[in-house]
Each structure stands twice: as structure tokens, then as C-alpha cells.
Backbone bond lengths (Angstrom), bond angles and torsions (degrees), N, CA, C in turn:
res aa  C-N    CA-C-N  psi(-1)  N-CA   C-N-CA  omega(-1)  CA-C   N-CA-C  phi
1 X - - - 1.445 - - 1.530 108.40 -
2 X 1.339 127.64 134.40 1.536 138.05 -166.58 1.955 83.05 -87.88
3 X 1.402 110.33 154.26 0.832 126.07 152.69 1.484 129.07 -101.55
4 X 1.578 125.46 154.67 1.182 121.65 -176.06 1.382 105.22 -139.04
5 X 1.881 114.01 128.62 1.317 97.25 -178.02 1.983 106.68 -116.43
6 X 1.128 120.76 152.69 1.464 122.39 -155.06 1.372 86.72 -127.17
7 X 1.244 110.09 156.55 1.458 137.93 175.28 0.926 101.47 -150.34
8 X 2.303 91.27 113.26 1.251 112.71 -177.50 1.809 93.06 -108.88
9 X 1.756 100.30 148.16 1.589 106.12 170.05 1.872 94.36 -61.02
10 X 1.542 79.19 162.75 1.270 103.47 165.22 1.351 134.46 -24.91
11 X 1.663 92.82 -89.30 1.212 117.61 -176.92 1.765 113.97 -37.75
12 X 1.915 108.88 -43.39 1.276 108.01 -168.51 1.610 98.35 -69.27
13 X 1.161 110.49 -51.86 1.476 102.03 -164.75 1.758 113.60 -39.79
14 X 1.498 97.79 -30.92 1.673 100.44 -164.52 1.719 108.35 -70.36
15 X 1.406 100.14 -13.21 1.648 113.01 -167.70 1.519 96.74 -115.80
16 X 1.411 125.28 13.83 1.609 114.74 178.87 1.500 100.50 -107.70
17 X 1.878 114.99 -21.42 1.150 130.91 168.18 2.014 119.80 -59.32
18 X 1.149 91.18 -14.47 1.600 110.47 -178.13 2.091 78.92 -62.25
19 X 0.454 113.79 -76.09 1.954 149.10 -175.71 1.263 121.45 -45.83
20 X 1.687 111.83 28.33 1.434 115.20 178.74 1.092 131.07 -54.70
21 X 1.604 128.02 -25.31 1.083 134.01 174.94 1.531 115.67 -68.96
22 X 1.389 121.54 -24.34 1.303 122.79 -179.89 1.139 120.87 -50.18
23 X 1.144 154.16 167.47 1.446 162.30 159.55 1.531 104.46 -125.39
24 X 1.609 98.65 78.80 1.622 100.62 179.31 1.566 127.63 -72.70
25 X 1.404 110.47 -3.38 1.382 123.35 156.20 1.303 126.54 -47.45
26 X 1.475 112.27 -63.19 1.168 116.82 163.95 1.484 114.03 -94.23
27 X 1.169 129.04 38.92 1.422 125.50 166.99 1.734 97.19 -95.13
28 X 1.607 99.93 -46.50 1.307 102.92 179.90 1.468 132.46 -83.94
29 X 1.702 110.45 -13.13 1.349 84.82 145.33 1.432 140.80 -122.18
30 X 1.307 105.11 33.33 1.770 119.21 148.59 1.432 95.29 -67.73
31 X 0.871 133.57 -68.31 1.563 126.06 171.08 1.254 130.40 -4.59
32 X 1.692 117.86 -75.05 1.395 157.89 179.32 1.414 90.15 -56.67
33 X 1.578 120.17 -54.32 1.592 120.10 -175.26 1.711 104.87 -46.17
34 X 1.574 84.02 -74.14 1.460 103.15 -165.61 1.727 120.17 -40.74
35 X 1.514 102.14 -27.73 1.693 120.87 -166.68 2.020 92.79 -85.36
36 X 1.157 109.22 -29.14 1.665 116.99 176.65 1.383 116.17 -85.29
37 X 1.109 125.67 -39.64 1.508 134.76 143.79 1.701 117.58 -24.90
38 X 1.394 90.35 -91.34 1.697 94.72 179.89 1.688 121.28 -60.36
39 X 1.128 134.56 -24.53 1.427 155.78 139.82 2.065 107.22 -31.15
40 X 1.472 97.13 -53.49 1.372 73.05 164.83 1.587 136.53 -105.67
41 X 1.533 102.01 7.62 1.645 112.37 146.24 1.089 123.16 -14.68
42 X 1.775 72.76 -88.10 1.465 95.05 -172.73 1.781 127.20 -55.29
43 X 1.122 100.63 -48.60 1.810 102.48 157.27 1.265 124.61 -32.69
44 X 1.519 115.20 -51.25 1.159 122.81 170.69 1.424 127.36 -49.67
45 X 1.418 113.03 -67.07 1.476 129.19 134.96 1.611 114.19 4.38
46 X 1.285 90.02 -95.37 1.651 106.71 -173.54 1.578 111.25 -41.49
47 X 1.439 111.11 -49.97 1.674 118.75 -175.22 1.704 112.86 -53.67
48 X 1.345 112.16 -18.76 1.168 121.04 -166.68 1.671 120.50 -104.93
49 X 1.533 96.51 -16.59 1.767 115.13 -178.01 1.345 99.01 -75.76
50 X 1.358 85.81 141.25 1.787 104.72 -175.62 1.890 97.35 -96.60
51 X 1.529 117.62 -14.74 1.286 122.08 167.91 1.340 115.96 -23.31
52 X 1.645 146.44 157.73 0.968 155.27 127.41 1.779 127.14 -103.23
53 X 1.612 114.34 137.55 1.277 92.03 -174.42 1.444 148.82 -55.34
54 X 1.477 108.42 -20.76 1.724 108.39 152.70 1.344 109.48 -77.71
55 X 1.212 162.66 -0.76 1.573 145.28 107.73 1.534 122.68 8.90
56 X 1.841 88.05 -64.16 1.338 121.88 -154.00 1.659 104.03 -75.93
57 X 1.014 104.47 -59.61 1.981 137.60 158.97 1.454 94.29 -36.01
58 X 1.341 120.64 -61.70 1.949 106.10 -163.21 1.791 100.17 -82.21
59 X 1.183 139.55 -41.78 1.502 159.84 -176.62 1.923 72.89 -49.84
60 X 0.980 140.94 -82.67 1.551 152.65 -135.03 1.482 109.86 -69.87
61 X 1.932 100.33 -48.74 1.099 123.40 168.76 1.816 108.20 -41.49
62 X 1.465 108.06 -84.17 1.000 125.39 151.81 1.555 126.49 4.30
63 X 1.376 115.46 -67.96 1.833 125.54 -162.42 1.293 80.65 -85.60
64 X 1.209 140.32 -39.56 1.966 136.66 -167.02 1.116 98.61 -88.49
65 X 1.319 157.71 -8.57 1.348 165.16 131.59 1.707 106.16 -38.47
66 X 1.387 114.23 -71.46 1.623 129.95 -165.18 1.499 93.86 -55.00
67 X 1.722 110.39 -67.57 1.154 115.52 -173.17 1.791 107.40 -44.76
68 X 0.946 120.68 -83.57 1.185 125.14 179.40 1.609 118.66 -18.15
69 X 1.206 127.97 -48.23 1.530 152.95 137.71 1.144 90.63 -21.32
70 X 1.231 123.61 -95.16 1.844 130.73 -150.86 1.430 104.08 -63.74
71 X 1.109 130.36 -32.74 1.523 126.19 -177.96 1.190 121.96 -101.69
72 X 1.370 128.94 -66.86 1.584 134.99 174.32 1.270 117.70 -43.13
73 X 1.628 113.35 -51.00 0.998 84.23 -173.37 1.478 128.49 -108.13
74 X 1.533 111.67 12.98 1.047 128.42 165.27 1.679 118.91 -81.15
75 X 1.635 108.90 -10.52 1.924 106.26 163.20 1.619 106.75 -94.79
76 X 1.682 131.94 -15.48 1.166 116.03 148.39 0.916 150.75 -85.78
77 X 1.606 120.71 11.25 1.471 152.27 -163.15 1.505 107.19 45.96
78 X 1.384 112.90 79.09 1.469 109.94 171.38 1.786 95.90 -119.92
């Protein structure tokens, strides 16, 4: 088994101690799993999209457009 050593700030460590029962060993790497898991979803995903990045760029354009519409300018009354 590889080891991994982390450097936690301060402050958290003093508040992870709240949390003795934890087993932050394996908190973190169910974590690491879980973050490698969904990581290769999405790869998967992606390898398979027929998308292109101006696709991607106008789709983006687009949702930051709507949004912007539905919110801004409806809290400055335009």
C-alpha cells in the first residue's frame, strides 16, 4: 500500500479533533475512490460526445445569457 501524507491547516486539524470517532484514513480514501469513479464518467461521457467546443461555447453562452435575463435584470427592474 503507497502511502500519502496531507497537510492539513491548522485551524482544520484543531476542528477534525472535534471527530474522534472518524477514521479519516478511510474517509479520504472513499473520497479519492469516489472522485476517480465519477472522473471516469465523465471521460467516458466526453469520449463519446459528438459536441464541439464552439457547441460547447454557444450552449454556455446561452445558459449565462437566460440566467442573466431571469435574475439581473429582474432585481433591477428592467
Amino acid at each position: 500500500m503507497t502511502e500519502l501524507v496531507v497537510d492539513i491547516p491548522n485551524d482544520i486539524a484543531k476542528e477534525m479533533k472535534k471527530f474522534r470517532f472518524m477514521n479519516w484514513n478511510e474517509k479520504l480514501v472513499k473520497d479519492i475512490i469516489f472522485f476517480m469513479n465519477e472522473r471516469e464518467i465523465v471521460e467516458s461521457i466526453l469520449a463519446k460526445s459528438k459536441l464541439k467546443e464552439e457547441d460547447v461555447e454557444e450552449i454556455d453562452n446561452l445558459i449565462k445569457r437566460d440566467l442573466f435575463e431571469k435574475y439581473y435584470k429582474t432585481e433591477i427592474g428592467a
